[in-house]
N, C-alpha and C positions, 0 to 999 in steps of 0.2 A: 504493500500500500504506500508506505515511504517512496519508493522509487517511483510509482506513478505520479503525487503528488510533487517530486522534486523534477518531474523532468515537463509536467504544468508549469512549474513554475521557470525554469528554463527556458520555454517555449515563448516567447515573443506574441502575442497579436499579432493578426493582421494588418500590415502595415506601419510598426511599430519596433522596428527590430531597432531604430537608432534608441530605443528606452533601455536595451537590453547593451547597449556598445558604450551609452556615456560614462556607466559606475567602472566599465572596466579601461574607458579611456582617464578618465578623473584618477582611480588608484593608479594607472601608469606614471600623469604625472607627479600625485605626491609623492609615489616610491622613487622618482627618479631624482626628485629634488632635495628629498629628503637623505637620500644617502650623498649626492655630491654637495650637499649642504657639510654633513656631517665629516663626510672625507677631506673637505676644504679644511675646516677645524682643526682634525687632528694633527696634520702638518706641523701646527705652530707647536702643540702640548713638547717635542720632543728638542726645543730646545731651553739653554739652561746658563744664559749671558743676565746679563744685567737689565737687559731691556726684554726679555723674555715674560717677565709677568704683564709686560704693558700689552703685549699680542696677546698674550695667553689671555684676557682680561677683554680686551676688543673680541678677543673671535667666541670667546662662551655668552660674551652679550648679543654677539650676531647671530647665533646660532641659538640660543633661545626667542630673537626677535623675527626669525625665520621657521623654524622648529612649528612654535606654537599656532601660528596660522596654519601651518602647512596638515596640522594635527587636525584642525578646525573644519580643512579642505576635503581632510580623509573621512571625518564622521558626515559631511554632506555629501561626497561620493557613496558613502553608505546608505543614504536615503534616497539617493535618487530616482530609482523604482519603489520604493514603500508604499505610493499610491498604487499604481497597478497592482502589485503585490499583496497591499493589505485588502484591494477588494477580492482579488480569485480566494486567497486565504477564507476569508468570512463568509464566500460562499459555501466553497468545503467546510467550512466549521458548520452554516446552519443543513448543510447534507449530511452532518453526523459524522465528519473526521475528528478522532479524538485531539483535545490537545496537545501530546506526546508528540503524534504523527505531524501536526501543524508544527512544533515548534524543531524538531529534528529536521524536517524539509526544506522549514525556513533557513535554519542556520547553513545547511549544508548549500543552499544557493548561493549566499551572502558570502558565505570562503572560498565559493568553486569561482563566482566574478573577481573577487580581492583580489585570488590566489593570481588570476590568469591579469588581472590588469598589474600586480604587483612583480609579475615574472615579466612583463614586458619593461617594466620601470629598471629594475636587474639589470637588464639588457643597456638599457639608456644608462644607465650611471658609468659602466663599464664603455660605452662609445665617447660618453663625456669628459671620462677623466683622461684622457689624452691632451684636451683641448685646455680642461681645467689648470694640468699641469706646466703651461707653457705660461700661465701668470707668473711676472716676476715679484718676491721680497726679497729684499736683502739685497739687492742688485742681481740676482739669478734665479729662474724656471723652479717652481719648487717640485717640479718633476711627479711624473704620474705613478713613481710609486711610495709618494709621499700622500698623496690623496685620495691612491685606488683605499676603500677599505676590505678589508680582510675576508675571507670566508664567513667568520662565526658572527662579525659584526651585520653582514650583508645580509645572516638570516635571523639575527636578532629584530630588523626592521624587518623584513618581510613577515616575519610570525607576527612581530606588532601590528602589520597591517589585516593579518590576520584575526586577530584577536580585536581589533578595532571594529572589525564587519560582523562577525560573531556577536560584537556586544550589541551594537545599535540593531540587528536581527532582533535580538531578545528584547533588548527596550520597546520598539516598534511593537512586539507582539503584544504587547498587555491590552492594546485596546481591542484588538481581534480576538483573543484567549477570553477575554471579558464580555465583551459586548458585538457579537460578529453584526448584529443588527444596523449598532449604530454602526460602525465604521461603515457599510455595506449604504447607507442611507446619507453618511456625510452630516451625522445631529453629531460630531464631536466637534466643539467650538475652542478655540483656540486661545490659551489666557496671557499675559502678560500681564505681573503683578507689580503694583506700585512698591511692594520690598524688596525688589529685584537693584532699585536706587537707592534704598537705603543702606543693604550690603555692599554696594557697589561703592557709596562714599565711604563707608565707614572702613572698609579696606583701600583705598586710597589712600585715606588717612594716617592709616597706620603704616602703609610704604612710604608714604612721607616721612614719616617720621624716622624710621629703621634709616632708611637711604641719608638722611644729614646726620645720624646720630654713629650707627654702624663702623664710616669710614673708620673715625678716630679711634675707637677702640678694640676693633677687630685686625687680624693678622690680613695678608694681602691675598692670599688664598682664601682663604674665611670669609673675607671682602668683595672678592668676585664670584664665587658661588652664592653669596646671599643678593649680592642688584641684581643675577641674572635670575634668581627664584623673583625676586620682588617684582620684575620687567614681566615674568611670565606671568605671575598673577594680576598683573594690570592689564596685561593684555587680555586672561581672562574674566574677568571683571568689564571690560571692553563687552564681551559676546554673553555677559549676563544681563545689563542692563540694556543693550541696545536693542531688543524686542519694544523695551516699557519705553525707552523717548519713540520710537518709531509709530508707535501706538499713539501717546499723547498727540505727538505732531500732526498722524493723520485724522486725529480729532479735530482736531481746530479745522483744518484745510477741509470736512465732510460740513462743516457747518458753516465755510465759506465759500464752499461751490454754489459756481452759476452758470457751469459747462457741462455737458455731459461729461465730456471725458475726464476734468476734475475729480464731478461723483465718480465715475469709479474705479478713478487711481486713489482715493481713498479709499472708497469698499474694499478693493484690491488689500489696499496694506493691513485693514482693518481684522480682514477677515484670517488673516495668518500674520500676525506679527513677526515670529520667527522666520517665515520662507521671507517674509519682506527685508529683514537682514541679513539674509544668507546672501541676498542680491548684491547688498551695499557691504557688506563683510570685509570683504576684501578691500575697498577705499579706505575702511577704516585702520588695518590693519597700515597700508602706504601711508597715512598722513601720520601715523604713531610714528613709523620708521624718519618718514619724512625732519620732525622735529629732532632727532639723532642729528642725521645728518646735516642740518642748520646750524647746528650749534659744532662739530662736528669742520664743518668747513670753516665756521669762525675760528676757531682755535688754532686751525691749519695758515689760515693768512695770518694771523698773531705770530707765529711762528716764524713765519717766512718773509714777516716784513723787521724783525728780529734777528741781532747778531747771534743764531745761533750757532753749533756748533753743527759741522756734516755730519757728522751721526744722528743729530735731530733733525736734521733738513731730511735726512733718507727715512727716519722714523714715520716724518710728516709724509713723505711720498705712498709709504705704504698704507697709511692709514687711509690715504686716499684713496688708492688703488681699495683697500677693504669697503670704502664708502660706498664706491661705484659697485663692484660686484655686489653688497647689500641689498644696493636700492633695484640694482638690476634682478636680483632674483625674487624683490619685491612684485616687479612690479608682472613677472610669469606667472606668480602666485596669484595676483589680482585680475590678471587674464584668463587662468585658469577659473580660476572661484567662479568670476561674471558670465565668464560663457558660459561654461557648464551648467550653472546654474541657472541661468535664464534659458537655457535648452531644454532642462527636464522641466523647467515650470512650464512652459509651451505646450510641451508635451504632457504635463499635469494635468490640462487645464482644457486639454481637449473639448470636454464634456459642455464647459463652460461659454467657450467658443460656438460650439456648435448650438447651442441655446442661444446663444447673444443673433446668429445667421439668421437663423429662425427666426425671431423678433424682428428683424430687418437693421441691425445696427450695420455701417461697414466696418469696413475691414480698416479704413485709416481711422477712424473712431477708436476701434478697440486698442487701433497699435500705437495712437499717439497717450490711450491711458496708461497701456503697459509701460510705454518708455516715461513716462511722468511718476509712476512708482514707483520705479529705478531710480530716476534723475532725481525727484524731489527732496527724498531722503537724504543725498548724499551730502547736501550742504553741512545739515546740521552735522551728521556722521564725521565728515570730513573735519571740522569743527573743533565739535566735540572730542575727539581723540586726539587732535595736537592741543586744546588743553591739558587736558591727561598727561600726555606726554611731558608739558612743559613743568608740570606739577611734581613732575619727578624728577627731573634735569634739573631743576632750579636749586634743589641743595646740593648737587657737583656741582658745575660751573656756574651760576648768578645767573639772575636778568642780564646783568652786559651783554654778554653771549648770545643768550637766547632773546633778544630783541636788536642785534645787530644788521644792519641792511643786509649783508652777505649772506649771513640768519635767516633773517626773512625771508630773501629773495628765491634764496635754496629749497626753504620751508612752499613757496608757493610754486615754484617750480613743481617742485614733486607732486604736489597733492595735484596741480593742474592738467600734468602727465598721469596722474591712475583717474580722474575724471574723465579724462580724454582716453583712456582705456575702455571705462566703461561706459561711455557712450559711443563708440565705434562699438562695441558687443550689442548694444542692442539693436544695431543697422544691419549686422551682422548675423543676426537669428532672424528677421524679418521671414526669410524666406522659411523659416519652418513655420512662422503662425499663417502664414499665407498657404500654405499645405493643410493645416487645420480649417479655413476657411473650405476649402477647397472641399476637403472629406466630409466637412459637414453638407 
């Protein structure tokens, strides 16, 4: 019975096979990124000069300020079929497949996609690191096999990615294992809670604090494993509250519509708060990196317009060279997140689409609401996360820094490239909701 029910689930709809291709395109890239992320890293951990903690220090904060989205990217590659999925599930459940059977099918799907898009990611790290290796520090290539990683390291991620599809299989199920009804009928409503800001400040608060207090009394080891824990939990905290402002905002903007497609790029955001961040996720994540790197470049001309010594000037070079590569694997990660993301929502959303036909909405109607629930978001998002950012930078380097023109100009640069990212992504999927028009 297992085997029937997992090779259902396997099975594509008609007309539908790209539902089935994006969870395994999405785990390719975060396994791909995620290991030449992490390969990049280790390079620096093996040396042991005097300026080695300052690398060692730069690259476990880039690598947690990379890491943690890329983590973010893998549990929404893990949902991206859950609609189709949770509805054939709650049929079989009200045809009398036990729960056991339901939830062994599911998981076993959820690892056989991870498995196969995370073995293609394998593939990419090891074509990458050739190219990765020909970056210079220090004045020389740090060579590819300073950044291939290892066998047992290579299947420690891919089992994490493994383990990552497993879980969110099993979270997804409760509403099917519970209620096959509703899921089947779409009466689960979606919450974002106003305590979602209150946990969010109140840990803020305390990374504030740790981050100007920590430096001076902790060892420099001690020191940089506790900013790059504090950086990931902000970043976290980032992906817990931004459901509840995306909610709030599309409040106000539902009770200031006077456009059709206004109301229902709010109903839109409304109606799933979470999928409406998974949208803008990614923007959010570039404008946090973004204020790094601002401040980041300030200190780099401070430097440079400064008698220092050449071993500080080649220190500054490299940290540059780390800035770029950064913001550049940033901004794949933001390409990644937006497309894929507004590709399964398209394909979510079918259903929705074909009802709106039917009514007689067009098709530039529905598509200029979709891209205004994308678009609209992002200001605040965008916003909202390089104060965050600034909030935690401010006790290392000062205000000076972080509101220096070069600062700034850096700071808007970036956020205005992952904007300009994600709106060439949703020009980009046009042609899938114009197929959904189409089917309807």
């Amino acid at each position: 019975m297992n085997r029937a029910v997992l090779a259902l689930l396997l099975r594509p709809a008609p007309g539908q096979n790209s539902v089935l291709a994006l969870p395994v395109v999405a785990f390719g890239v975060v396994t791909t990124l995620v290991l030449t992320v992490i390969g990049g890293a280790q390079s620096f951990w093996g040396w042991t000069d005097e300026y080695a903690p300052i690398y060692q220090a730069l690259a476990a904060i880039a690598l947690v300020l990379l890491v943690v989205p890329l983590m973010s990217l893998g549990g929404a590659a893990a949902r991206l079929s859950a609609r189709r999925r949770d509805e054939r599930l709650s049929t079989l459940r009200l045809l009398g497949v036990s729960p056991a059977g339901v939830t062994v099918a599911t998981v076993a799907e959820s690892v056989l996609v991870a498995a196969a898009g995370a073995l293609a990611g394998v593939v990419g790290h090891v074509a990458l690191s050739p190219l990765i290796g020909l970056i210079p520090f220090r004045g020389e290539p740090l060579g590819f096999a300073a950044v291939i990683l290892p066998p047992q390291q290579i299947s420690l991620v891919f089992a994490g990615v493994l383990v990552l599809a497993a879980t969110s299989a099993v979270i997804g199920l409760r509403r099917v294992v519970i209620s096959p009804l509703g899921v089947r009928t779409r009466t689960v409503a979606s919450k974002a809670h106003w305590i979602r800001a209150v946990v969010a400040a109140g840990a803020i608060a305390i990374a504030f604090v740790l981050i100007k207090v920590f430096p001076s009394i902790g060892g420099v080891v001690m020191t940089i494993v506790v900013l790059a824990a504090l950086f990931g939990v902000a970043l976290g905290v980032l992906n817990l509250v931004g459901p509840w402002v995306l909610k709030v905002s599309a409040s106000g903007q539902l009770r200031r519509a006077e456009q059709p497609e206004r109301l229902l790029a709010a109903r839109i955001v409304l109606d799933s708060p979470q999928a409406a961040w998974r949208q803008v996720g990614g923007i959010s994540m570039a404008s946090f990196m973004a204020v790094f790197a601002g401040t980041g470049v300030a200190i780099l001309n401070s430097m440079s317009s400064s008698e220092a010594a050449a071993s500080d000037l080649a220190l500054a070079d490299d940290i540059r060279t780390g800035l770029i590569i950064t913001l550049i694997g940033s901004f794949l990660m933001v390409a990644a997140s937006v497309g894929v993301n507004q590709a399964s929502d398209i394909l979510d959303q079918r259903e929705l689409h074909r009802s709106l036909h039917h009514l007689g909405m067009p098709i530039e109607t529905v598509d200029r609401a979709r891209r205004r629930a994308i678009m609209s978001p992002l200001l605040v998002t965008a916003i909202g996360s390089a104060l965050v950012a600034a909030v935690l930078v401010f006790p290392l380097v000062g205000i000076a820094l972080i509101t220096a023109p070069i600062s700034l100009f850096t700071i808007a640069a970036v956020v205005a490239i992952g904007i300009g990212v994600v709106w060439a992504s949703t020009w980009a999927t046009r042609p899938l909701l114009r197929g959904a028009f189409q089917a309807a």
